[in-house]
C-alpha positions as CSV (number, residue, x, y, z in Angstrom):
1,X,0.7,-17.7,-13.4
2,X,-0.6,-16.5,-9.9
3,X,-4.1,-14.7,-9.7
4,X,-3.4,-11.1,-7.6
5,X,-5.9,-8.8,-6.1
6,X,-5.0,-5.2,-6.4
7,X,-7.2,-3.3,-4.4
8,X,-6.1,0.4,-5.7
9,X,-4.5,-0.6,-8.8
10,X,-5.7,2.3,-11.2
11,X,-3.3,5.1,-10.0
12,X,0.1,5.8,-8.3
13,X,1.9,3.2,-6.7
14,X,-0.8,0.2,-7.1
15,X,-0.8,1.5,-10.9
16,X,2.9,0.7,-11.1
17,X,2.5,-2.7,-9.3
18,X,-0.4,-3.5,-11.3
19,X,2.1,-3.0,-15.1
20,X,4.4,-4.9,-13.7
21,X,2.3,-7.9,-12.4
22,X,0.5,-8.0,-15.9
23,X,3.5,-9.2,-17.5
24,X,3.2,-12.6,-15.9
25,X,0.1,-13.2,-13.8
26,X,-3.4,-12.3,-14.0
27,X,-4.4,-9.1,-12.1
28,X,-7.9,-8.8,-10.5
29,X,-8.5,-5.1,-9.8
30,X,-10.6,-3.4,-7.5
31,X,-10.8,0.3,-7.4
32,X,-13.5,3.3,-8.1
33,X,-12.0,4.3,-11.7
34,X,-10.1,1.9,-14.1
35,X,-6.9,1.4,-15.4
36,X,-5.5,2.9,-18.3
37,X,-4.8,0.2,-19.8
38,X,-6.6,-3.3,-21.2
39,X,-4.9,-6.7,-21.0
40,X,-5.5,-9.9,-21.5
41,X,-4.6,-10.7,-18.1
42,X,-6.5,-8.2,-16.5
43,X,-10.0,-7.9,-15.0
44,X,-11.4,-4.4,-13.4
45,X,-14.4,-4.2,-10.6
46,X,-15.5,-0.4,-10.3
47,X,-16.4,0.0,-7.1
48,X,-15.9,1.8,-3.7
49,X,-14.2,-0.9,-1.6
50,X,-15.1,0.6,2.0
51,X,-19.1,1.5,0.4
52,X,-19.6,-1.5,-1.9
53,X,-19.6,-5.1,-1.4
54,X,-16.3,-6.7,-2.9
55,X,-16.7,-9.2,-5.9
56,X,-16.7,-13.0,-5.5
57,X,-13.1,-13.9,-6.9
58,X,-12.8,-17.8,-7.0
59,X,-8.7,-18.1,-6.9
60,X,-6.5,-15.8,-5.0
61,X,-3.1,-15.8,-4.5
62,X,-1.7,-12.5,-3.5
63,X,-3.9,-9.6,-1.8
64,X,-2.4,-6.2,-2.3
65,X,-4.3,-3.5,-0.3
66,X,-3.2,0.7,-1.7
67,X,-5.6,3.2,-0.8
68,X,-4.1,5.8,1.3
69,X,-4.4,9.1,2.2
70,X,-2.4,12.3,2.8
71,X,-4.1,14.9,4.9
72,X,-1.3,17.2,6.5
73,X,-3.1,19.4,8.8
74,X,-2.0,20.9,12.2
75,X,-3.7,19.2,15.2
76,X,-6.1,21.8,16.0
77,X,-7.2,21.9,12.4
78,X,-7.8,18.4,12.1
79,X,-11.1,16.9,13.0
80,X,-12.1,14.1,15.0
81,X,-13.9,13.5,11.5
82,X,-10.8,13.6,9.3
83,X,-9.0,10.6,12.1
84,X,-12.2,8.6,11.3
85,X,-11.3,8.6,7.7
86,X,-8.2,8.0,7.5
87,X,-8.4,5.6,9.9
88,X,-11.8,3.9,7.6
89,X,-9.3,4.5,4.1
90,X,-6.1,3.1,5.8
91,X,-7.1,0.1,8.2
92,X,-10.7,-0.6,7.8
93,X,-10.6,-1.1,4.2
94,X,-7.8,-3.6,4.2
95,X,-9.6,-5.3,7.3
96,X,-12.5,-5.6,5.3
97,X,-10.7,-6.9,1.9
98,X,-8.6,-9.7,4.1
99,X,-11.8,-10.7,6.0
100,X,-13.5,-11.3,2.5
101,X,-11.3,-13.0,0.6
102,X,-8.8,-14.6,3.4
103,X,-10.6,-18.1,3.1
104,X,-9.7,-18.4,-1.0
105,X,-6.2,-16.7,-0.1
106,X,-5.7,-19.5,2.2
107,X,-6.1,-22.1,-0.7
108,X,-3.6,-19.9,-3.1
109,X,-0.3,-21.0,-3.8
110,X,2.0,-19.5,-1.6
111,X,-0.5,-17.0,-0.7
112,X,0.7,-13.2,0.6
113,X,-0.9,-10.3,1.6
114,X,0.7,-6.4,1.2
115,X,-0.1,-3.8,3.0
116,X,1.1,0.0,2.8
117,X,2.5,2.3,5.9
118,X,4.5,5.2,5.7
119,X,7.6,6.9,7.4
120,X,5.7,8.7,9.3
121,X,4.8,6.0,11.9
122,X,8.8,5.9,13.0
123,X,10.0,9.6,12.1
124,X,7.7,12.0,14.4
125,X,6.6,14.8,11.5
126,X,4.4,17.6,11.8
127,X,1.1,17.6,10.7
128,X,1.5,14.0,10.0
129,X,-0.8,13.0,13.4
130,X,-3.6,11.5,11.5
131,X,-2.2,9.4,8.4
132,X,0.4,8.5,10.9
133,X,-1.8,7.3,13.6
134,X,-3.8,5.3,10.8
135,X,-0.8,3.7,9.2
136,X,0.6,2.6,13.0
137,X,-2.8,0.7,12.8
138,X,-1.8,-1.0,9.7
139,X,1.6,-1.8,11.0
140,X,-0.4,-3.6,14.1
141,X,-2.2,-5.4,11.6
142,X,0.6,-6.5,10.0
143,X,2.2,-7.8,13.1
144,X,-0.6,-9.3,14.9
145,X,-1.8,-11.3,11.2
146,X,1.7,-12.2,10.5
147,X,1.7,-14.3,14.1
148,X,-2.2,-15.5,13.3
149,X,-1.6,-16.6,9.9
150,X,1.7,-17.9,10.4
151,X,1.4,-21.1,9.0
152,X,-1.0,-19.9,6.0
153,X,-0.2,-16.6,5.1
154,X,2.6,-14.2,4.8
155,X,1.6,-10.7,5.4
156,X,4.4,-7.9,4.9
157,X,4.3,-4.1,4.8
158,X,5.9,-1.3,3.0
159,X,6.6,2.1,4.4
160,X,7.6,4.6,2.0
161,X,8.5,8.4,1.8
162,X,7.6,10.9,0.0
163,X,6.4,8.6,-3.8
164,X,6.3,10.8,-7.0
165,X,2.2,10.1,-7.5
166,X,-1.2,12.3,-8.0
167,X,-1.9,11.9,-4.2
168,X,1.4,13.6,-3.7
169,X,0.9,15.9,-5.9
170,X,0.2,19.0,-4.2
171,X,3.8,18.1,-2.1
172,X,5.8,17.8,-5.6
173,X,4.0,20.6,-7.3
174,X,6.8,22.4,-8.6
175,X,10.3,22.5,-8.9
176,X,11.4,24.0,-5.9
177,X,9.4,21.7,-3.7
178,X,10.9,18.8,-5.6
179,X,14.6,20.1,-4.7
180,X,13.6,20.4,-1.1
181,X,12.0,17.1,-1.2
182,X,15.6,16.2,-2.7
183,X,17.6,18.0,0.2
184,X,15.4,16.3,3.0
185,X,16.9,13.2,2.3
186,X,20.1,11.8,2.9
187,X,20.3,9.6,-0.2
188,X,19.2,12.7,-2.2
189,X,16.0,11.4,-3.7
190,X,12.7,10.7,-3.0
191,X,10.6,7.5,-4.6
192,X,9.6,6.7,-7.5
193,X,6.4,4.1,-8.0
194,X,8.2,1.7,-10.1
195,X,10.7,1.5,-6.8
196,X,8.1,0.8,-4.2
197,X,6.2,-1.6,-7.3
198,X,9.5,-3.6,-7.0
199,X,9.6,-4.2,-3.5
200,X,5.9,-5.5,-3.4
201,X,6.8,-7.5,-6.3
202,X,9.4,-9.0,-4.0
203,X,7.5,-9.7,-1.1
204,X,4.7,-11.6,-2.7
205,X,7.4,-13.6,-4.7
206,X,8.9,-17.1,-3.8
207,X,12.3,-15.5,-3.0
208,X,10.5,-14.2,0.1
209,X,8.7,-17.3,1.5
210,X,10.8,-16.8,4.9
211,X,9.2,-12.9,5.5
212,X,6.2,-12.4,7.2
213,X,5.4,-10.0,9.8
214,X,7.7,-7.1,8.8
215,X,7.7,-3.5,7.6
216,X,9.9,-2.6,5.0
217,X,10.9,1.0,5.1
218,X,12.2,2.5,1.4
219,X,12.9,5.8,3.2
220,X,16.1,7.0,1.1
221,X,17.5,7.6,4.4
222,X,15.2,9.9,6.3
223,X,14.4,7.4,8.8
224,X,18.0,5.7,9.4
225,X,20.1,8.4,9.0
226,X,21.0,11.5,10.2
227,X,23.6,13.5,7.9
């Protein structure tokens, strides 16, 4: 049983990871509202990780970082305000939750870290300049702690598209938007958080001791191909 950090665990996609991780480990997680769910396995800090001080956790194993943000916004509308907070949501927060708790990680067994990106930093969309300017940042983490922590820790990415959650809601909100969200993509689909729960589950498994540094795109095909 491997003790897990969940930073974002009580909706969408860090929701799904955080079900699935219950099963078998205990879950440590850290987010302004609580799950929906009690558990043996399971312990909840309410707090807001880039206001508050983060808890004292005595064995860690796996870091998972999933706050995001989706603010779609030409560039004239967006402020030099709205960059700061993505940026602050995206990159600062997981900065500051690695810093914390990266000397108990480096004790863990097999100890990972996840982070989350998005299609956006490879596929040039519109309105997209300041989540995807935010998320490169966390893809420069990745790299640059992947080489640092070599030795230590792995560190991995994912970079979805579109993921059926409440932050994506407004996207998804009705039928029609789902079918074009459908046709966008050459796989015909978009994701599902169970799907991108899977991958994470992968990466901070034993069958991926040999990745580190990477960015795993789960893009049904919007990025790699062109139909």
């Amino acid at each position: 049983m491997k003790n897990i950090v969940i930073i974002g665990g009580s909706k969408g996609i860090g929701n799904a990871i955080l079900l699935q991780q219950l099963k078998n480990n205990k879950v440590f997680n850290i987010s302004r509202n609580a799950p929906e769910i009690t558990h043996a396995n399971l312990t909840h800090f309410s707090l807001n990780v880039l206001e508050d001080a983060l808890p004292e956790i005595e064995n860690i194993d796996t870091l998972i970082y999933c706050p995001g943000s989706i603010n779609l916004k030409p560039i004239g509308s967006l402020s030099v305000e709205d960059f700061r907070t993505d940026f602050e949501i995206n990159v600062i927060g997981a900065v500051k939750a690695i810093q914390k708790y990266l000397p108990t990680l480096k004790k863990g067994i097999d100890p990972s870290i996840v982070l989350f990106s998005t299609v956006a930093v490879k596929l040039g969309m519109p309105y997209h300049a300041s989540i995807a300017a935010s998320k490169a940042g966390v893809e420069g983490l990745v790299k640059s702690l992947g080489a640092e922590l070599a030795s230590v820790i792995r560190i991995n990415a994912i970079a979805p598209t579109i993921t059926e959650t409440t932050l994506a809601a407004g996207i998804l909100r009705n039928d029609r938007m789902k079918e074009n969200m459908v046709e966008r993509h050459p796989m015909k689909g978009y994701l599902k958080p169970e799907e991108v729960a899977s991958m994470a589950n992968f990466l901070i498994s034993e069958s991926a001791k040999s990745i580190s540094g990477q960015i795993f795109e789960m893009d049904y095909g919007i990025v790699s191909f062109k139909i």
